[in-house]
C-alpha positions in Angstrom: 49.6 76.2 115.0 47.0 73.6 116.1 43.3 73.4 115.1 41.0 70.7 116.1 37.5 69.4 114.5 35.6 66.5 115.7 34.6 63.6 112.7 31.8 60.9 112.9 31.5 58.4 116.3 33.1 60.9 118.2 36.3 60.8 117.2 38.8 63.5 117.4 41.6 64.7 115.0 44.1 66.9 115.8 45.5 68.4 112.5 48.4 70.1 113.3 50.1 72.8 110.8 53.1 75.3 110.7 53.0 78.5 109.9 56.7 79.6 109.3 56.9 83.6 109.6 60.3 85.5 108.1 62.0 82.4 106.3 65.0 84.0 105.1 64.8 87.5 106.5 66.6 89.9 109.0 65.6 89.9 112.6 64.3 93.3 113.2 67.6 94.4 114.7 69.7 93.6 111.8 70.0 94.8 108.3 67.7 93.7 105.9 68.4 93.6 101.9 64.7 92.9 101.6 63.6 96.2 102.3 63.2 99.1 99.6 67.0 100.8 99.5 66.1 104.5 101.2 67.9 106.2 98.6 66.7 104.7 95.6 68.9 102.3 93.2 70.2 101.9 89.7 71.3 100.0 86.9 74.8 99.8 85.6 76.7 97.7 82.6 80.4 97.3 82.3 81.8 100.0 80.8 79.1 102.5 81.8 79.9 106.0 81.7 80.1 108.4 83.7 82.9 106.9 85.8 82.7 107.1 89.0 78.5 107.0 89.5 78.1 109.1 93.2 75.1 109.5 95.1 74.1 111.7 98.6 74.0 109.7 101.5 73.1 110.4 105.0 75.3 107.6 106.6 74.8 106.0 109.9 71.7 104.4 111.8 70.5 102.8 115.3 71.3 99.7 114.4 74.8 97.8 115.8 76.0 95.0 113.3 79.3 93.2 113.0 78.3 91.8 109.3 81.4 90.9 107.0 83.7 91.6 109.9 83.5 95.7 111.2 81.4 96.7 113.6 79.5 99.7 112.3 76.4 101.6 112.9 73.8 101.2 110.0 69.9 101.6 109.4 67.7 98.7 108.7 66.9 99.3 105.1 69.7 99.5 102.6 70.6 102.8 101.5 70.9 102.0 97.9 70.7 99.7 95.8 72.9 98.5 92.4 71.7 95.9 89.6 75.1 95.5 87.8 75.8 93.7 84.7 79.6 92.6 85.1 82.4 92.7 82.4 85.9 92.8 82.1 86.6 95.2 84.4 86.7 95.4 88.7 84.0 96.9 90.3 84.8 99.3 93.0 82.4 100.6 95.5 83.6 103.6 98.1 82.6 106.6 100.2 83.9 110.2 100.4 83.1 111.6 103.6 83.6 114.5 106.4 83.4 112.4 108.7 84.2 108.0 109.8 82.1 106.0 107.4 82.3 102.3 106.6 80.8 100.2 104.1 78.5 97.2 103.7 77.2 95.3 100.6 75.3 92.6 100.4 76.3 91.0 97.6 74.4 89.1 94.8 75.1 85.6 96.4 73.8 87.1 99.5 77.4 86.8 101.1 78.2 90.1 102.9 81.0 92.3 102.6 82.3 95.4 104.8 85.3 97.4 105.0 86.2 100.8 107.5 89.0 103.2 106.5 90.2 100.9 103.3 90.0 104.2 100.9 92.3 105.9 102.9 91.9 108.5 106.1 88.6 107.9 107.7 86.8 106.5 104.4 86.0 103.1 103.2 86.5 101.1 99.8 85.5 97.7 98.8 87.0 96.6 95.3 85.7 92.9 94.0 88.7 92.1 91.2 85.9 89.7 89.5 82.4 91.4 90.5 78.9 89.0 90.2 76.2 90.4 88.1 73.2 90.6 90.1 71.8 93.1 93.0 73.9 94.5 95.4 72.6 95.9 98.7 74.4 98.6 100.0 74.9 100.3 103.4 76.8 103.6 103.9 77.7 103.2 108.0 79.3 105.2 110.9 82.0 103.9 113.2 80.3 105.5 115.8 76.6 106.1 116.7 76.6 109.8 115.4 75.0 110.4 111.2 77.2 111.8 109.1 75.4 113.9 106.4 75.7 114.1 102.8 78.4 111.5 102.8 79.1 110.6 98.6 78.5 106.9 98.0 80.6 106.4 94.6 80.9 103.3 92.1 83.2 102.8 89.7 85.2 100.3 87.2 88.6 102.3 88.1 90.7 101.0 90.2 92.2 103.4 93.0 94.3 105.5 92.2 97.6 106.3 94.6 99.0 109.7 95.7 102.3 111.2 94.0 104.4 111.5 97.1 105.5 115.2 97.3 109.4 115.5 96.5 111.1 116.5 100.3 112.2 119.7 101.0 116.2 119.9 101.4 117.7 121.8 104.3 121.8 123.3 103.9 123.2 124.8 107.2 125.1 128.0 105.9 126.3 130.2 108.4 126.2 132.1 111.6 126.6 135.7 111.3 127.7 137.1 114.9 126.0 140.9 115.0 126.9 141.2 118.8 128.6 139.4 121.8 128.4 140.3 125.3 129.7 137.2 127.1 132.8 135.1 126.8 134.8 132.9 126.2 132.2 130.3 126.0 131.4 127.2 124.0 128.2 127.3 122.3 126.6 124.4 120.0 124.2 124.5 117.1 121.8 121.0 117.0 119.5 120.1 114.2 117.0 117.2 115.1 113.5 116.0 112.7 111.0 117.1 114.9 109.7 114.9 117.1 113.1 112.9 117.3 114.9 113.2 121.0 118.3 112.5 119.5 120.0 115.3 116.8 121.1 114.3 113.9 123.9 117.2 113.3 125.4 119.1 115.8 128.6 121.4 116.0 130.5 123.2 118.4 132.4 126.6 118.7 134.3 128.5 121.5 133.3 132.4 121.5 136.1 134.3 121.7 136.3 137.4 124.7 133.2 139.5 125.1 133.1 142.3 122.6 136.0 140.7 120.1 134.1 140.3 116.2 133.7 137.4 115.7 134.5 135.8 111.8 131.1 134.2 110.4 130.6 130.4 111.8 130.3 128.8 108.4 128.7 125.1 108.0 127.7 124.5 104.6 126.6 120.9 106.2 123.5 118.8 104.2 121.5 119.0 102.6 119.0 116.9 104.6 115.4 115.9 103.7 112.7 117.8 105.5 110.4 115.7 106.9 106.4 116.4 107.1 106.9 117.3 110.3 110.0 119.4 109.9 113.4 120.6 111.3 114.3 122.2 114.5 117.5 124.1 114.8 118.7 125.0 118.1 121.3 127.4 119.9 122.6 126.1 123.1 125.4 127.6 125.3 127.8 124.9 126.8 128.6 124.7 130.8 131.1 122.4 132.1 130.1 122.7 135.2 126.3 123.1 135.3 123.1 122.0 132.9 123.5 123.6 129.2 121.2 126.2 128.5 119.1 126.8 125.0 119.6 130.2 123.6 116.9 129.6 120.8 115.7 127.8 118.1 113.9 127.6 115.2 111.5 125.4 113.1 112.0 125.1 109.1 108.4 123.3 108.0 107.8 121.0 104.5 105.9 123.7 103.3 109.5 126.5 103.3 109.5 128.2 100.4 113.0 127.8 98.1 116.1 129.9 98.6 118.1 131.5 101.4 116.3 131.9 104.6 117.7 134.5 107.7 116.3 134.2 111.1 118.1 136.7 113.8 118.2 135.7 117.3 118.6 138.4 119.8 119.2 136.5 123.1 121.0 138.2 126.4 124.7 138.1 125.9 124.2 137.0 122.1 123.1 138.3 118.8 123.0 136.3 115.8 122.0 135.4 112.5 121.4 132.1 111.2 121.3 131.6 106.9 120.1 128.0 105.7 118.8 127.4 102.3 115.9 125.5 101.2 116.3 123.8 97.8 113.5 121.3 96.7 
């Protein structure tokens, strides 16, 4: 700003100073590590105990930011706060939540950092292999505008740890056990796709005898094959030369089947049936 004074014979001087307001700080529409952390901080040492450290957070706020990379709704004041004392270990910080959180830290070199979905589903995780000492500011965000309550902030020297992958579920084709026919001859097909696949994966034929002759069981003893997550679907369908086939049924065998020999009758106009597969894990 200006000021001015007037000094002997009339003369003026004009003394001109600055005054230089928020050196160093966030605008008002940014996050600000200056500001008291809303949900209150702590102190940890390598090797503290117990591993992971949580706290309750209320994730989310007005503000839009793109720091360290994600774009990601936070409030102006960090929502906690860690003085750490590195070691020899990493030092991972990440969020278990209902709902889409991310994460940013500012860390002790006042760099920032932010991740979204790096813990796996909708939560995030930020692992530093050679962590500062010093204060790190920490925001628990949204993707979206909307607070998600009682998200758990956690920290921990641990590094993640992965899933076992389930063992598959194996499917066997056994046999068809024929308890009625009322139509004939035809040629009917069984098909067994993954689900959510257009094209089967195992499929075979038979001609039905004359309507009203027993027929012996169709016997397959074809696999095993791997159930996916999705599962299996195993479908009847009668076979026209001359016009579109038509499905007489089918059925689904899910990851979750329980083990052994499974029967499924199928009691379709001109057909009566009984399909056996068996589900080994």
């Amino acid at each position: 700003m200006y000021t001015t004074s007037l000094l002997g014979h009339g003369r003026l001087f004009v003394y001109v100073t600055s005054l230089v307001l928020g050196v160093g700080q966030a605008g008002a529409d940014e996050p600000d590590p200056g500001l008291k952390p809303a949900s209150g901080s702590v102190k940890l040492k390598a090797g503290f105990e117990p591993d992971p450290f949580s706290k309750k957070i209320d994730a989310g706020g007005p503000i839009k930011t793109k720091l360290g990379g994600v774009t990601q709704f936070v409030s102006r004041a960090p929502d906690f706060r860690l003085n750490y004392t590195a070691g020899e270990f990493i030092l991972r910080i990440y969020v278990e939540a209902k709902g889409d959180t991310t994460l940013l830290v500012n860390l002790p070199d006042k760099t920032w950092k932010a991740n979204d979905d790096g813990g796996g589903g909708k939560n995030p995780s930020i692992t530093f292999n050679n962590p500062q000492s010093g204060q790190y500011d920490i925001w628990v965000g949204t993707f979206g505008p909307k607070i998600v309550e009682n998200a758990t902030l956690k920290i921990s020297e641990k590094e993640a740890s992965t899933p076992a992958t389930p063992k598959a579920k194996i499917i066997t084709l056994v046999d068809v056990e024929w308890r009625g026919i009322a139509v004939g001859p035809k040629k009917v097909q069984i098909r067994v796709y993954q689900i959510g696949q257009s094209s089967e994966f195992y499929k075979s034929s038979r001609t039905v005898a004359e309507a009203g002759v027993p027929l012996d069981p169709w016997k397959f003893n074809q696999g095993p094959w791997a159930v996916t997550k999705k599962g299996v679907d195993i479908q009847f369908w009668e076979i026209n030369s001359l016009k579109s086939d038509r499905k007489l049924g089918s059925t689904q065998v899910r990851a979750d089947a329980s083990p052994g020999v499974h029967r499924v009758n199928f009691d379709v106009p001109g057909y009566e049936w009984t399909l056996r597969y068996r589900i080994d894990n």
